[in-house]
N, C-alpha and C positions, 0 to 999 in steps of 0.2 A: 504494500500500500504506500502511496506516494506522499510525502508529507503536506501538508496544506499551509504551514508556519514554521519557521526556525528562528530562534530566541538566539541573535548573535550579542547579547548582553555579558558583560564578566556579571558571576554572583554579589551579591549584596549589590544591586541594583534595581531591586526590585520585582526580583524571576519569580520567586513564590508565588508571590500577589496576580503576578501575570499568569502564569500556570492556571489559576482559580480562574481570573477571567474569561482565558480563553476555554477551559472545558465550561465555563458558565454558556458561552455565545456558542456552542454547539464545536468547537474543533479542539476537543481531547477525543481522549485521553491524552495528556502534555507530560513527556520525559522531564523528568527534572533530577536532580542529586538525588531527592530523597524517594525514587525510585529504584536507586540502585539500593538504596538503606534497606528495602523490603526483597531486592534481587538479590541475592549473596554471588551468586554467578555471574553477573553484570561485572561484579569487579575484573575478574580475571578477562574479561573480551575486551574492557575498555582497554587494559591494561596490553593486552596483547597490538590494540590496534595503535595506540599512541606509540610504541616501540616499535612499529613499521612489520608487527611479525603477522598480524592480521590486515585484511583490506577490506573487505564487507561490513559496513554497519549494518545492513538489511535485516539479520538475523536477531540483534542489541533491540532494535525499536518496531519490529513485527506489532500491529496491533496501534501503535502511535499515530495521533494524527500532525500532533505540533510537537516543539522538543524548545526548552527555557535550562537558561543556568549550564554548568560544567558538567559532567563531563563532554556533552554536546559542543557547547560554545567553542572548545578548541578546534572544534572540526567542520565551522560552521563553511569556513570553504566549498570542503569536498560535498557537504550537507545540501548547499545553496545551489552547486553543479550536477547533483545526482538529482535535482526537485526542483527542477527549471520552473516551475507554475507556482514557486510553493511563496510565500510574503515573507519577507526576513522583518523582524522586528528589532533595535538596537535600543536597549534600556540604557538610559543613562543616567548619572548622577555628578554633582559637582563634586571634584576628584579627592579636593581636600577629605569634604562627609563620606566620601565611597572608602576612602583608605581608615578614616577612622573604624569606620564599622568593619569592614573586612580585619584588621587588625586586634579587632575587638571579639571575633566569632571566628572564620574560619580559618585566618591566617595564626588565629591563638590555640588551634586544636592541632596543626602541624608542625606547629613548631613544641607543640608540648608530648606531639609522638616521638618528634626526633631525640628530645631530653630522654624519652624513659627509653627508647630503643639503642641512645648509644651508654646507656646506664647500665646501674644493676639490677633495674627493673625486663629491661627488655625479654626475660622468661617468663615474666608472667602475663606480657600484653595475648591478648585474647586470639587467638589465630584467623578469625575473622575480619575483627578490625584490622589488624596488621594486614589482611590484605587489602581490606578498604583504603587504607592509608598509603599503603603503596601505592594503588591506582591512585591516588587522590595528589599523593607528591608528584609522582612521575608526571603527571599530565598539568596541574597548576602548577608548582613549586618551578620542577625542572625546566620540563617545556614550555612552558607558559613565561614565567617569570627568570627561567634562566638562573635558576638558583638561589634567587636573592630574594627575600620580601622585605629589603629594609623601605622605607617610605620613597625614598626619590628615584629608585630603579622603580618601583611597584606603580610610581602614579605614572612616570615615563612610560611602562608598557602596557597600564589601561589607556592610556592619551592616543599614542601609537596603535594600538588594536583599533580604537573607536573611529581614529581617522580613517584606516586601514577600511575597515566595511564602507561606511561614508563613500570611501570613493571608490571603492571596487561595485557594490551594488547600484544598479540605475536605480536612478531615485523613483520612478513607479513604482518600484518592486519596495521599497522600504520603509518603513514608519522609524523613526528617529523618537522616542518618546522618555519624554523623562519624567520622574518619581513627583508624582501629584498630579498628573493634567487627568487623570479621572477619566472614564468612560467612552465619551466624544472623541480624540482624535483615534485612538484605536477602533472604535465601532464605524466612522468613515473609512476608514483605512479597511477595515475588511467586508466591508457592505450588508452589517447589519445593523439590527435595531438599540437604541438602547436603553439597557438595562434598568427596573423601575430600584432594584437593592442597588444599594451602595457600591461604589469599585470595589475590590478587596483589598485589607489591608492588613498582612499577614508578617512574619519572621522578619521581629523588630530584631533590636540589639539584644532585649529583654529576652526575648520570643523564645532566643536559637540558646541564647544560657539553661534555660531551661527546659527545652526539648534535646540538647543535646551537652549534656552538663558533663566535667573533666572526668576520666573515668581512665580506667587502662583495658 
């Protein structure tokens, strides 16, 4: 099945919130991280595919209609050329608030695996996670970030990615949409109606502390 939307946003942009909308306006079911959270097998394909040892996502988002947030977003390239028809959407945030909160939530859960995996904890981390984390460094930390999450590489390569779509997608094909404009320009953007609830507004800073709290 061909996808309908591709979410070329980095996380903490607001992908969550997007996810909800879009299976609200009828095109999910929408990939997001926390679909791999419930896939345990997901980890090892992303994993394979970021490392050049896989080349088929088809088999990863069977069943998907739209895909928001990472592990997706590194691959929104090959995603955007294999779903000619499909609407790329580019969540943004202003870089300074995008780094705090990533640094606050996801960029603080990887660097808190590397502490206990190059420690003397590293027996006890859970063999699951470890591999979630795996997939999860290899493809944001490494590939993505190029090994570094200190602030001025990290906002450098969300600035650079975000231009990078900007100008690689025609602009018919793209909605540029950033954190608050609420409902309207997304529901012109894909030609329907909207919505009488509220946008959604989900996996605050607060949100993600507590759904996904430090753990080994």
């Amino acid at each position: 099945m061909p996808l309908k939307v591709i979410g070329a946003g980095f996380g903490r942009t607001g992908t969550m919130s997007l996810k909800l909308a879009l299976e609200q306006l009828g095109f999910g079911p929408c990939y997001h991280m926390a679909e791999v959270m419930t896939r345990p097998g997901h980890d090892t394909m992303w994993l394979a595919l970021a490392k050049g040892e896989a080349s088929d996502w088809r088999p990863i988002l069977e069943g998907f209609n739209s895909t928001v947030d990472w592990p997706t977003t590194y691959f929104w390239r090959r995603l955007a050329a294999d779903n000619p028809d499909a609407k790329i959407i580019l969540t943004l945030r202003d870089p300074e608030a995008w780094y705090r909160s990533a640094a606050a939530t996801i960029f603080g859960r990887m660097l808190e695996f590397e502490t206990l995996r190059a420690g003397d904890g590293a027996e006890a981390i859970d063999p699951a996670r470890r591999r979630h984390m795996e997939m999860v460094n290899t493809i944001i930390v490494e590939n993505t970030f190029g090994g570094s999450l200190d602030k001025e590489n990290a906002i450098r390569v969300f600035t650079a990615h975000n231009d990078a779509v900007r100008r690689e997608i025609p602009p018919e094909r793209l909605l540029v949409y950033e954190t608050g404009q609420g409902w309207e320009p997304l529901c012109r953007f894909l030609g329907v109606a909207v919505p009488e609830a509220p946008y959604p507004r989900v996996n605050t800073t607060d949100d993600f502390a507590t759904q996904f709290p430090k753990r080994r």
